[in-house]
Steps between C-alpha positions, in 0.01 A plus 500: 500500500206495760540360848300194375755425184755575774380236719445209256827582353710449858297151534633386158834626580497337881319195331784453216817573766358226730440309190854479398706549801763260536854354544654238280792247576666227420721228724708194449554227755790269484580239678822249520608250748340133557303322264192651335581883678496600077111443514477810751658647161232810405480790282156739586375809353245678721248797512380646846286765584398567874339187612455343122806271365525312226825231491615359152733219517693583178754178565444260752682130578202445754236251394254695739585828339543431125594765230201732400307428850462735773374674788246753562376662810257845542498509871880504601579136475279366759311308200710349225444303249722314209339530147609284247416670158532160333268363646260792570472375892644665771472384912542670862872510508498459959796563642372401808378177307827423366656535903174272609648248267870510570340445871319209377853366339650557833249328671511189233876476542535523876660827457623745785670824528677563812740828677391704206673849489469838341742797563515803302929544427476810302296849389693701283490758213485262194530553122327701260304201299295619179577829623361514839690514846466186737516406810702215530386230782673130574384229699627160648232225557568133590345247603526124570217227297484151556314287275343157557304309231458170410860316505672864514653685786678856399604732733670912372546803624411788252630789527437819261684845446163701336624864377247714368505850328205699555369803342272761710398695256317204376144488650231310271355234722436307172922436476471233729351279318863426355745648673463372852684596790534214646637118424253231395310310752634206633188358598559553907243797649664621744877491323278680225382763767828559640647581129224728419539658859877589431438630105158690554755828581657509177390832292375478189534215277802304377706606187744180527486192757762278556496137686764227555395207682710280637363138586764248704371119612586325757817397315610831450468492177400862325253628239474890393266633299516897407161695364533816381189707401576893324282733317678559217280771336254795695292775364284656739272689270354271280181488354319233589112439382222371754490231250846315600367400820215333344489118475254425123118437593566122308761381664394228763569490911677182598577357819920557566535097590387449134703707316834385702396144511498218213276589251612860474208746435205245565238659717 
């Protein structure tokens, strides 16, 4: 073979491994406590490759996430969007968007976080999950919200035991687009900023993630609610086409308000 036929055959062979490179997973969150914690209920299968992901939600209880939609990403998660294959339309799924409007609900309802805390309790050696080592990491956060809208006053204090089991050896930027680090926004900046602060050391990204918040009013009376997310299934060498990550050429861009809102998937 000349060094020409040598050449073109290392491109194909380079083109193909970068072609189907991959890891594939799946995950189940469940959720139990107060009232409506079962629609958090989710089962996802998921294919990620570097900065490329591609989310399935296999079983979902969430009206935002239904069964056969999902997310896709090619630059690492910092653009996301939801595609509903029913529909053929998929929109900009913002996470900063989504913290913008829990603001705006804050705003609207008179709402204020105040002595908000977060102290890391614990970095240990945690279990093997799917096969890999962890590092095991637990947090307590709290915080006191008072609420005034319309006719209703409501003062709590929240407080939240977040335990997370990491993985090192995990490094494709694109496995953030689902398994986050760090707890949902809840809607305050700089409470936000002081979470992310605390988490950004963690290594790797998380194999399980446990939550239970704790919410007592003024009256003392208490409300728990326990989330636990675990990937239940890992390969690390799968092979994954250039094609997954692709969203079809006829399915239509919507705007995120529509699809969420009444109406559904009207643009």
């Amino acid at each position: 073979m000349g060094k020409r036929s040598l050449a073109v055959f290392g491109a194909a062979v380079l083109a193909a491994s970068q072609a189907f490179a991959g890891l594939y997973y799946e995950a189940k969150t469940s959720a139990s406590g107060r009232k409506g914690a079962d629609m958090q209920n989710t089962t996802v299968k998921a294919w990620v490759a570097g900065d490329k992901a591609k989310v399935v939600f296999a079983e979902s209880e969430n009206p935002m996430a239904k069964a056969g939609m999902y997310m896709i990403t090619t630059d690492g998660g910092k653009s996301v969007y939801m595609v509903n294959p029913e529909d053929k339309q998929y929109f900009a799924w913002d996470v900063n968007s989504l913290a913008g409007m829990a603001g705006g609900m804050m705003k609207m309802m008179n709402m204020k976080i105040t002595d908000p805390k977060v102290v890391k309790v614990g970095e240990e050696k945690g279990d093997t999950i799917v096969g890999l080592p962890t590092v095991h990491y637990t947090y307590n956060i709290s915080y006191a919200q008072s609420m005034k809208f319309m006719m209703i006053k409501k003062n709590s204090k929240i407080t939240k035991v977040q335990e997370v089991w990491t993985a090192p050896k995990l490094v494709d930027a694109a496995l953030g687009t689902y398994l986050r680090k760090e707890p949902p926004s809840v809607g305050d900046d700089e409470f936000d900023k002081l979470i992310k602060a605390e988490m950004a050391a963690m290594k790797g990204f998380p194999l399980r993630m446990r939550m239970v918040q704790t919410d007592t009013d003024e009256k003392g009376k208490s409300e728990t609610t326990t989330t636990v997310i675990e990937v239940t299934k890992l390969d690390l060498e799968f092979a994954t086409p250039d094609s997954t990550f692709v969203i079809p050429p006829d399915y239509e861009e919507v705007q995120m308000s529509a699809m969420m809102g009444p109406g559904g998937g009207q643009k």
